[in-house]
N, C-alpha and C positions, 0 to 999 in steps of 0.2 A: 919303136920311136925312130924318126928320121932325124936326117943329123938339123935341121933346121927346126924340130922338137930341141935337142938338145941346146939349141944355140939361144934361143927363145925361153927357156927355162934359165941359162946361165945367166943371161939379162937380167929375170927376175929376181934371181935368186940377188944379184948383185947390187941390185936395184933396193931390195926389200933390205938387204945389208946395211947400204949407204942410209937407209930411211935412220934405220932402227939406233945407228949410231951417231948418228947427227943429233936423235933426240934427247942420248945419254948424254951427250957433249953438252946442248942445250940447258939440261938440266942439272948439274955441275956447275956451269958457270952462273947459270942465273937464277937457282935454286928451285925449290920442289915446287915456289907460288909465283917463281919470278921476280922477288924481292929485289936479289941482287941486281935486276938491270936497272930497278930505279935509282941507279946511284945522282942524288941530288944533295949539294951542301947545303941547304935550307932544312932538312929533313935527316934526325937523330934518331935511329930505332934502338932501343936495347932491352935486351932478351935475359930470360931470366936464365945462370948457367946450368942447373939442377934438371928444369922441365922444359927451357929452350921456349917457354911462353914467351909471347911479346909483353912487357911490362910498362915502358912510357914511351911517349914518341914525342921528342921536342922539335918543334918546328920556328921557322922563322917567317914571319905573317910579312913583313916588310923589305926581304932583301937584301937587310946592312950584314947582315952573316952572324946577328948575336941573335940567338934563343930567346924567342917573348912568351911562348906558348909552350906548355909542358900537359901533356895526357897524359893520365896515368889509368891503369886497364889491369884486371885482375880476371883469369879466364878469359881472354880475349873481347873482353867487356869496359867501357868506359864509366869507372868509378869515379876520378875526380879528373879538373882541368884547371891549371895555373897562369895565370896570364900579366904580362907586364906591360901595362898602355902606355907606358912614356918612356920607357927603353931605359929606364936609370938599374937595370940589373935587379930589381926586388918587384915581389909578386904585388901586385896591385888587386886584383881579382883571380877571387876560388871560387867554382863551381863545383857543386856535388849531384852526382849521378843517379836515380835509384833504378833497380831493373828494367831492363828494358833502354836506358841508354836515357831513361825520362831526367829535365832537369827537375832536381830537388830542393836546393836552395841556391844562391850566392851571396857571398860575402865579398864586402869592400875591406879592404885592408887598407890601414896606413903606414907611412915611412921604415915605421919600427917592426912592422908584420902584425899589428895587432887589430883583432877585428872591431873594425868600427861604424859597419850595416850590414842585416844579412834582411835578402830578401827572396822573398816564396812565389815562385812562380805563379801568375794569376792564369782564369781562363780567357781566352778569342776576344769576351766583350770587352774587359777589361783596360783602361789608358795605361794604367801604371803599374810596376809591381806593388806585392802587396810591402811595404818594410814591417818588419817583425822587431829589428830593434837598431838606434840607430843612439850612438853615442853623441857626447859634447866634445867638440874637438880641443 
């Protein structure tokens, strides 16, 4: 090898260095899926501490910095979703999920949490859902 072989490989070699460690670095700070660079205060991940699943994700739909929206996800699957339409702190609407992420019912809640309309997803032609049972207020 000539000494411009060697100078030309030491490049490489330096080169392939800086790659490989930048991308350790990379992935440390911002995790194995990049989770961590989404750091936004709208947005609550928590992980389950046993299997490090993701468990719920509460989100803020509007902004003001209070949680309206709660996921909740079991094998990285969305089982149920909680949501608060008038921001008074209590769930107003629960969704349940069946495989596949499909909706399966919703329920209207009132002040107290208690269900007071659940309705079943109709199909395409359909105006309205279908209500399966709807209380007297």
């Amino acid at each position: 090898m000539t000494r411009q072989s060697y100078v030309e490989f030491g490049i490489l070699v330096v080169g392939l260095s800086a790659a490989v460690a930048s991308g350790v670095v990379a992935w440390k700070v911002g995790g194995p899926h990049g989770e961590r660079l989404t750091i936004d205060p709208r947005v609550r991940r928590v992980y389950d501490a046993t299997t490090g699943d993701l468990t719920m994700i509460a989100f803020d739909s509007d902004g003001d910095l209070i949680f309206d929206t709660r996921s909740y996800l079991t094998k990285g699957h969305l089982v149920r979703m909680d949501v608060d339409e008038d921001q008074d702190g209590k769930i107003d609407r629960r969704e349940y999920f069946a495989a596949g992420e499909v909706l399966e019912r919703t329920e209207i809640l009132d002040k107290q949490g208690r269900v007071v309309r659940v309705e079943l997803p109709t199909p395409a032609v359909a105006p309205e859902p279908v209500v399966v049972r709807q209380e007297k207020p």
